[in-house]
C-alpha positions as CSV (number, residue, x, y, z in Angstrom):
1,X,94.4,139.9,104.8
2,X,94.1,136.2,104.0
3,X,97.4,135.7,105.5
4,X,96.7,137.4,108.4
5,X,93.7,135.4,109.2
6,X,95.1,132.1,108.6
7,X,97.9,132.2,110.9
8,X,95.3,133.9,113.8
9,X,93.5,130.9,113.0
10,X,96.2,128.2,113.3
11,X,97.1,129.9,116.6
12,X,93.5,129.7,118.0
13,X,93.6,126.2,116.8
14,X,96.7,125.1,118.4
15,X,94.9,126.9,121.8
16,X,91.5,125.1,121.7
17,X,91.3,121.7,123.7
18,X,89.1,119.8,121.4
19,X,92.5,119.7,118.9
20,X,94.7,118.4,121.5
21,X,92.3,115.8,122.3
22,X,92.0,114.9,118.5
23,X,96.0,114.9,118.4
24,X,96.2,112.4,121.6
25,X,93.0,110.3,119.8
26,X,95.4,110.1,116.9
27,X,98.6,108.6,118.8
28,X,96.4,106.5,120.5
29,X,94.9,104.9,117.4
30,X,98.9,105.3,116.0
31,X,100.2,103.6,119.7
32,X,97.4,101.0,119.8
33,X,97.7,99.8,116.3
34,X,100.9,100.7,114.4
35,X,103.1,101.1,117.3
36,X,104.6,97.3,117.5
37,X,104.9,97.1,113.5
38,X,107.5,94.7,112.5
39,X,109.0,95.0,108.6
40,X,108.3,91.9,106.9
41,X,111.1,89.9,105.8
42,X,110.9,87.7,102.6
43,X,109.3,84.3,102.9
44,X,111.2,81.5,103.6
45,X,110.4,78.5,101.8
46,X,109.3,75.5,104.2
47,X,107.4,77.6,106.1
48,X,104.4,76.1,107.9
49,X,102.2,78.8,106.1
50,X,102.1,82.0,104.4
51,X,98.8,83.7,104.6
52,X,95.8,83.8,102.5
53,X,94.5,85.3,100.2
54,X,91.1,85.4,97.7
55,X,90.6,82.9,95.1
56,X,89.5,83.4,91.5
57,X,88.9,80.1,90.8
58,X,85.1,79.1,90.4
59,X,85.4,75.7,92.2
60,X,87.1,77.5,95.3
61,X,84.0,80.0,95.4
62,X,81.0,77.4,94.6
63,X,82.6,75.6,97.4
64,X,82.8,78.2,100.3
65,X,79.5,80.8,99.5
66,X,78.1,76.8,99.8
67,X,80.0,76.0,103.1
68,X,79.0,79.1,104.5
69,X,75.2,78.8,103.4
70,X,75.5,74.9,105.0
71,X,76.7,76.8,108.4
72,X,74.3,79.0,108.6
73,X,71.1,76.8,107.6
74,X,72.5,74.5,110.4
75,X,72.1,77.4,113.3
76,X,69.0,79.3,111.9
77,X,70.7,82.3,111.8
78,X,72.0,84.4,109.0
79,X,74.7,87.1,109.2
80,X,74.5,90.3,106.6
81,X,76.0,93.9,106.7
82,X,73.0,95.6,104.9
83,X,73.9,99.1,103.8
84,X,76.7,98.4,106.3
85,X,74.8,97.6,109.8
86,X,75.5,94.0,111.2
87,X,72.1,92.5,111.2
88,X,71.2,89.2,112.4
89,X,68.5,87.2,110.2
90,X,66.1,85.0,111.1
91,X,64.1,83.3,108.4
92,X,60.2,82.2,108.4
93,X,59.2,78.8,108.1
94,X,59.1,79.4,104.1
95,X,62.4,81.5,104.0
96,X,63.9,78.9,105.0
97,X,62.4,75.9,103.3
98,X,63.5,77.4,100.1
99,X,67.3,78.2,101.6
100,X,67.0,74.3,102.2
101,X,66.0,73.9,98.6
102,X,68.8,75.9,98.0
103,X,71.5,74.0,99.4
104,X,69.8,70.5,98.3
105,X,70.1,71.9,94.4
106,X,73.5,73.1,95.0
107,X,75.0,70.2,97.0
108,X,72.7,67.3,96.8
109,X,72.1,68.0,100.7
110,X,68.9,67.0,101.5
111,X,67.3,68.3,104.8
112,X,68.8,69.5,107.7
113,X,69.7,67.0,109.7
114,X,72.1,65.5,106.6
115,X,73.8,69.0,106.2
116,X,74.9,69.0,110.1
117,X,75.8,65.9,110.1
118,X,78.1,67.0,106.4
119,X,79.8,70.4,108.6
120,X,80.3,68.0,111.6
121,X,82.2,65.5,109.5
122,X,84.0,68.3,107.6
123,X,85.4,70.0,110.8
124,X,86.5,66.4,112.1
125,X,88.3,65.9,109.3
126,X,90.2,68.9,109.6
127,X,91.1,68.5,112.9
128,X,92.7,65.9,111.9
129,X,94.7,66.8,109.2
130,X,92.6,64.8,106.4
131,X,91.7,68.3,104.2
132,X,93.6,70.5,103.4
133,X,93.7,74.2,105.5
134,X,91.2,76.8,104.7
135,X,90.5,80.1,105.9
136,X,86.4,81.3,106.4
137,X,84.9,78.2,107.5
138,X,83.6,75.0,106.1
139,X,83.5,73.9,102.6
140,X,81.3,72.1,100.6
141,X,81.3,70.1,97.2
142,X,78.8,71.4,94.5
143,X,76.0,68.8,93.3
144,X,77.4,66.9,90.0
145,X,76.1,69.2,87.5
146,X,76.1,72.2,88.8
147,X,77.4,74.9,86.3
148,X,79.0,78.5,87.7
149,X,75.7,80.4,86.2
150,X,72.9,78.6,88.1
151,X,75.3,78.8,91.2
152,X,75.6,82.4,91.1
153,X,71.5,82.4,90.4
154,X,70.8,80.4,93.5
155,X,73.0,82.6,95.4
156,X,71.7,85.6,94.7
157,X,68.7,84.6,95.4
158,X,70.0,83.7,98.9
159,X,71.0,86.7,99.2
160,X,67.3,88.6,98.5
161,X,65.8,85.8,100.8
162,X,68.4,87.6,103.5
163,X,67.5,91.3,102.5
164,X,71.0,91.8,100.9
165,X,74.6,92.4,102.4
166,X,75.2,88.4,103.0
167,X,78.3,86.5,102.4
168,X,76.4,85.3,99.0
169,X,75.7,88.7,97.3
170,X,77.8,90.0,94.0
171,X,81.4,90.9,95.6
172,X,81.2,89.0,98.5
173,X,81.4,85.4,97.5
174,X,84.7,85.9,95.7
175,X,86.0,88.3,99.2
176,X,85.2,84.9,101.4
177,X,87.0,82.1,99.0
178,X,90.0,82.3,101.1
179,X,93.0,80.1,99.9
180,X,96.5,79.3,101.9
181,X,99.1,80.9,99.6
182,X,102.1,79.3,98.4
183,X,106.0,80.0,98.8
184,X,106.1,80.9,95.2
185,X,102.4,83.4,95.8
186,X,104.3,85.0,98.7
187,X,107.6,85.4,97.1
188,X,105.8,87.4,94.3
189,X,103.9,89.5,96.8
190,X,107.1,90.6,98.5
191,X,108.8,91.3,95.2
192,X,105.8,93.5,94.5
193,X,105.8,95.1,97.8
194,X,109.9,95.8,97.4
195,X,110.1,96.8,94.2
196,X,106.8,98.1,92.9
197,X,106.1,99.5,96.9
198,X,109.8,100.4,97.6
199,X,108.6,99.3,100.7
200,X,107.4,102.1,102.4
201,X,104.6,102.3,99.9
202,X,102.7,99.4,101.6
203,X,103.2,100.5,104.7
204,X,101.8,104.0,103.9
205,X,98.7,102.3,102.7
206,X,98.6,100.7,106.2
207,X,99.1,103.7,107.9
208,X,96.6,105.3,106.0
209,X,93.9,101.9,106.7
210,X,94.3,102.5,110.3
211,X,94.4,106.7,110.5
212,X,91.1,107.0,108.0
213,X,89.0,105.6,110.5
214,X,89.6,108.3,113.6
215,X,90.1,110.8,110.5
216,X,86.5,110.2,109.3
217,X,84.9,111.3,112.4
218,X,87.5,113.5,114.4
219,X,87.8,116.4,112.7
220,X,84.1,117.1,113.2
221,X,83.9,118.1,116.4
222,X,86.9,120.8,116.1
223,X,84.7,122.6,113.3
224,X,81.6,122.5,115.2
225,X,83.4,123.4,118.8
226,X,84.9,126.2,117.2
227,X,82.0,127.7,115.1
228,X,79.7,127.8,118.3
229,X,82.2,128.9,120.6
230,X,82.1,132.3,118.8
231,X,78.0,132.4,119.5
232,X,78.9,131.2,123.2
233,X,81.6,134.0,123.6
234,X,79.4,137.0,121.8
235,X,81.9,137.4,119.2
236,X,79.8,136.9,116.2
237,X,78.5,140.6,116.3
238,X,82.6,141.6,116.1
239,X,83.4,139.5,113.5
240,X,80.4,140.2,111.1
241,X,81.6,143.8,111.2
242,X,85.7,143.0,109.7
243,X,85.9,144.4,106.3
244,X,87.1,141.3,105.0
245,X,85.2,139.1,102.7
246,X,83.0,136.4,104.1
247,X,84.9,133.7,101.7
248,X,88.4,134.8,103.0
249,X,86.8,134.4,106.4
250,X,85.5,131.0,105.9
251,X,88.4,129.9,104.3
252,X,90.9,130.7,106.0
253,X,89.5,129.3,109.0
254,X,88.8,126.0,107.2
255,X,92.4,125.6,105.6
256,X,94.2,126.6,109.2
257,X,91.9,123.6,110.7
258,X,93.0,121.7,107.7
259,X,96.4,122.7,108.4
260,X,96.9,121.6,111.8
261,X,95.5,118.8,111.4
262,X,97.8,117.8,108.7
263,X,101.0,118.3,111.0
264,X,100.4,115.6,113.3
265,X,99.8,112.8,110.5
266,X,102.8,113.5,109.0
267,X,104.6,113.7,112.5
268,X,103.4,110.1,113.5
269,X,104.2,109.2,109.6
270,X,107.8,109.8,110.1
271,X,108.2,106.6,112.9
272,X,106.8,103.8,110.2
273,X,109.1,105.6,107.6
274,X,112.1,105.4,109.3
275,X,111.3,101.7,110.0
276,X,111.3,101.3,106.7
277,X,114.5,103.1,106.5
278,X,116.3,101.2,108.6
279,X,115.2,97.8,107.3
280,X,115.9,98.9,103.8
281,X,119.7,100.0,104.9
282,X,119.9,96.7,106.2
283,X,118.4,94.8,103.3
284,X,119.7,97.2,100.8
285,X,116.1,97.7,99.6
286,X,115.5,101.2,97.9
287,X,112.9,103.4,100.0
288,X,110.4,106.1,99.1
289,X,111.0,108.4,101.1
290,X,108.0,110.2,100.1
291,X,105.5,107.1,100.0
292,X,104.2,108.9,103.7
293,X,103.9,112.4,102.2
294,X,102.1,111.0,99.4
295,X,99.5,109.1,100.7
296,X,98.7,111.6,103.7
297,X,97.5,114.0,101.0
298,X,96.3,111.7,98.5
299,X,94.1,109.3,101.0
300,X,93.8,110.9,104.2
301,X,93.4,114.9,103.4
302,X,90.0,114.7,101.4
303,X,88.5,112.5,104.4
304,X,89.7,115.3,106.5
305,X,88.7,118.3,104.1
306,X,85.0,116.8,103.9
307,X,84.4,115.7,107.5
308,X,85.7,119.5,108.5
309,X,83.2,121.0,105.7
310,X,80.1,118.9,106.9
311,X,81.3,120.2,110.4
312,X,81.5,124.2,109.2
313,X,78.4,124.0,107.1
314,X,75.8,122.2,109.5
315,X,77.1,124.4,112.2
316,X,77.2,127.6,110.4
317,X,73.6,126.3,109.6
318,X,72.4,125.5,112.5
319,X,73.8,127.3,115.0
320,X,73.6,123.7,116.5
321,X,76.0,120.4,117.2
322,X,73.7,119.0,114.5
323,X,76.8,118.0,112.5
324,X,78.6,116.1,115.4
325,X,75.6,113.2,114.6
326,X,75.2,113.2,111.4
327,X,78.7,113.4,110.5
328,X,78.9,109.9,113.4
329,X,75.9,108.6,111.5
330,X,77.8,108.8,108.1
331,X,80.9,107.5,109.6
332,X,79.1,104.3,111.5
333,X,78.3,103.1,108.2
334,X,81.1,104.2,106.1
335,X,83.0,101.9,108.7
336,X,81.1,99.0,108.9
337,X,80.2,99.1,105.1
338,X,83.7,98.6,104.7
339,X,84.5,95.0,106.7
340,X,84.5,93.3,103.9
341,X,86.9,95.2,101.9
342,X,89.9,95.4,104.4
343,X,92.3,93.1,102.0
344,X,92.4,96.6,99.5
345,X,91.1,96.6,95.6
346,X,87.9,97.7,96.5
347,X,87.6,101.4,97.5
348,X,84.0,102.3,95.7
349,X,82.8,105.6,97.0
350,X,83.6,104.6,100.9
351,X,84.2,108.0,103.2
352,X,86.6,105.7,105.2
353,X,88.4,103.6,102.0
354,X,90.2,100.6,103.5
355,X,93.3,98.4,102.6
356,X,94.6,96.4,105.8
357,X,97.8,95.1,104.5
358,X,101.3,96.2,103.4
359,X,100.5,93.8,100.6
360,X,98.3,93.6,97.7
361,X,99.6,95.7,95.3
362,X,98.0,94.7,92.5
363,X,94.8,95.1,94.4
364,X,95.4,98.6,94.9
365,X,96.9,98.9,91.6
366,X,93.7,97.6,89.5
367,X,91.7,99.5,92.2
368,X,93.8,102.9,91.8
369,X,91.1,104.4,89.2
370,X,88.2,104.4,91.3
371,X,90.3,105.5,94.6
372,X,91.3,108.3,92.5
373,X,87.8,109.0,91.8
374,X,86.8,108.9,95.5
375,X,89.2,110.9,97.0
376,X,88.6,113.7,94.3
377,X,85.3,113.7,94.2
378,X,85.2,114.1,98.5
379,X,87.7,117.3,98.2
380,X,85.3,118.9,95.6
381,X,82.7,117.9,97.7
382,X,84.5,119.8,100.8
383,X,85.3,123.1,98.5
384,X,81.8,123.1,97.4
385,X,80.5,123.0,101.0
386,X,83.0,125.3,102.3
387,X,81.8,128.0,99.6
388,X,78.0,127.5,100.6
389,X,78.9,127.9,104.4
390,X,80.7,131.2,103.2
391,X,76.9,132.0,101.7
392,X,75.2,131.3,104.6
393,X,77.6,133.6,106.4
394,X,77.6,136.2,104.2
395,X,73.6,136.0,104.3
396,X,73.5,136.3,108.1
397,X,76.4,139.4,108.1
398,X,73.7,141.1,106.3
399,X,70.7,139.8,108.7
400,X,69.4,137.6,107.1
401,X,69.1,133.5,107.0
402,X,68.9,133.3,110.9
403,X,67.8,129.6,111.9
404,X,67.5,129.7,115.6
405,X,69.0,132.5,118.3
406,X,68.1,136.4,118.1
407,X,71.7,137.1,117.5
408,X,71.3,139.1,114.2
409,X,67.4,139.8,114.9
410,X,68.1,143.4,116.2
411,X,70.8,144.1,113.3
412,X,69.3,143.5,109.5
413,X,69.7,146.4,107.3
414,X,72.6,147.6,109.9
415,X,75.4,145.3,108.4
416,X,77.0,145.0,104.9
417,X,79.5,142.0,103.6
């Protein structure tokens, strides 16, 4: 019985319009970001530069929260991501006397003219070669003195004065002290990437960065177009009456969706892998040829099982497109929560878990743990919704648990699960 229903399902599927349009969003997003990727070759040494990358050391991070705090003091306005919204800040006259207090304790900066007038010479003197390259803006030196402790005090309270989600908060600072790399820092990066990777493990990660993101919203609106297209056809009545169990119902609708939605990731995975093929033929570099297969299920399925069970259940509950906006609401801020996490390591619970490089593999190494723990705890999250969407249709087979519509008001009593 479940067999038979999960392949009628797959076929209605593959018929509906809403899937086809997720499938061209999905080469588009593929086309538009993925489709001009170049395999990176191993750095040369005398390159002019080699990237960035964040900086552990405390004298790197004093200087560019302070930089940062200077640049914004000097324009009166403050950017901060809080619970992952861009929001602009303006302070009051005493907010930001004490962010001036701030600064002078930190940097020996005393009023606003004199920390202008510090940026403006800073920026000269990179235009004309005098510092050294950096990568997030201007720098500033700490006031003699100044110990790593009270820094991190005064910046955190910054970062209250700002309502939280600024540059100066606990994970940030250390995210924004951006350093050039060196030829020997890139080398080891590409080793990692070759040998720990086998190459087409960054690139999966990559492919997985840029998919997530249509993958966290898309799949909603096939569950909820093809939950209330039964109500708009009259079919409900006929399909409350099939002897088979509501959970075998339920389910097999939700894995067919599941299913073909699955196929066309791992179609578009095959182009980057074969990339990495071919440069790995050529560079006699030893590929994973499963790296794609791998990652599809292990990163981008559970964003795709739990965005299709929000879909089912708020539908199922509804009888309404109720999940289309709050599945977009959750996804808005899953994205934009997640801006300053793109360099990978730092997954937390994020619907939409980033890592915009082929590199950093010892970011997503040390991070693995907690990814681990997000992506599981989303697909038991999307079994245990798909269950209670198989109660609330059981419950309305037998009449019963109606939320809007007269469709079952004429049949309690009549019907049996």
């Amino acid at each position: 019985m479940f067999g038979q229903l999960f392949i009628k399902e797959c076929r209605q599927t593959a018929k509906s319009l809403i899937f086809w349009l997720i499938v061209l969003g999905l080469v588009l997003d593929f086309s538009t970001q993925l489709g001009g990727m170049e395999i990176m070759s191993a750095p040369v040494e005398g390159q002019e530069e080699y990237g960035y990358h964040a900086s552990t050391d405390e004298d790197v991070i004093i200087e560019s929260a302070l930089g940062a705090l200077a640049e914004e003091y000097c324009r009166k306005d403050y950017t901060t991501y809080p619970i992952g919204f861009y929001k602009s800040v303006t302070l009051s006259k005493e907010e930001d006397r004490r962010i001036g207090e701030i600064i002078r304790e930190a940097s020996g900066l005393d009023g606003r003219a004199e920390v202008e007038q510090t940026v403006d010479d800073w920026y000269a003197e990179q235009e004309q070669g005098e510092t050294p390259m950096t990568s997030g803006g201007c720098r500033l030196e700490p006031a003699e003195g100044l110990t790593y402790e009270r820094f991190i005090e005064l910046m955190e309270e910054a970062d209250d004065i700002l309502g939280g989600g600024s540059k100066y908060g606990d994970g940030y600072r250390e995210s924004n002290a951006q350093v050039p790399m060196t030829y020997e820092e890139a080398l080891e990066e590409y080793q990692l990437l070759i040998e720990n990777d086998r190459l087409s493990g960054g690139y999966a990660r990559l492919f997985s960065d840029y998919m997530v993101i249509f993958l966290g919203i898309l799949p909603v609106f096939l569950a909820a177009v093809r939950g209330l297209r039964d109500r708009r056809a009259g079919m409900q009545e006929l399909i409350y009456t099939r002897k088979a169990s509501s959970l075998i119902i339920v389910s097999s609708r939700y894995l067919a969706m599941l299913a073909m939605l699955v196929i066309p990731v791992l179609a578009l995975s095959v182009i980057p892998l074969m990339q990495c093929v071919r440069f790995g033929n050529s560079a006699g570099v030893s590929v994973d040829m499963l790296a794609f297969v791998k990652y599809t299920f292990g990163w981008l399925v559970p964003s795709i099982m739990i965005v299709l069970a929000v879909g089912m259940f708020l539908t199922e509950l509804t009888d309404t497109a109720a999940a289309v906006l709050v599945q977009g609401a959750w996804w808005f801020i899953s994205v934009f929560s997640g801006v300053n996490t793109l360099g990978g390591g730092m997954y937390g619970w994020n619907l939409v878990p980033r890592h915009n490089t082929e590199l950093n593999w010892r970011g997503y190494h040390d991070g693995f743990s907690q990814l681990a723990a997000n992506r599981i705890f989303y697909a038991v999250l999307a079994l245990a919704l798909v269950i209670f969407t198989a109660f609330i249709y059981s419950q309305k087979r037998k009449g019963r648990f109606v939320i809007r519509g007269k469709i079952l008001a004429d049949r309690k009593n009549k019907l049996k699960a």
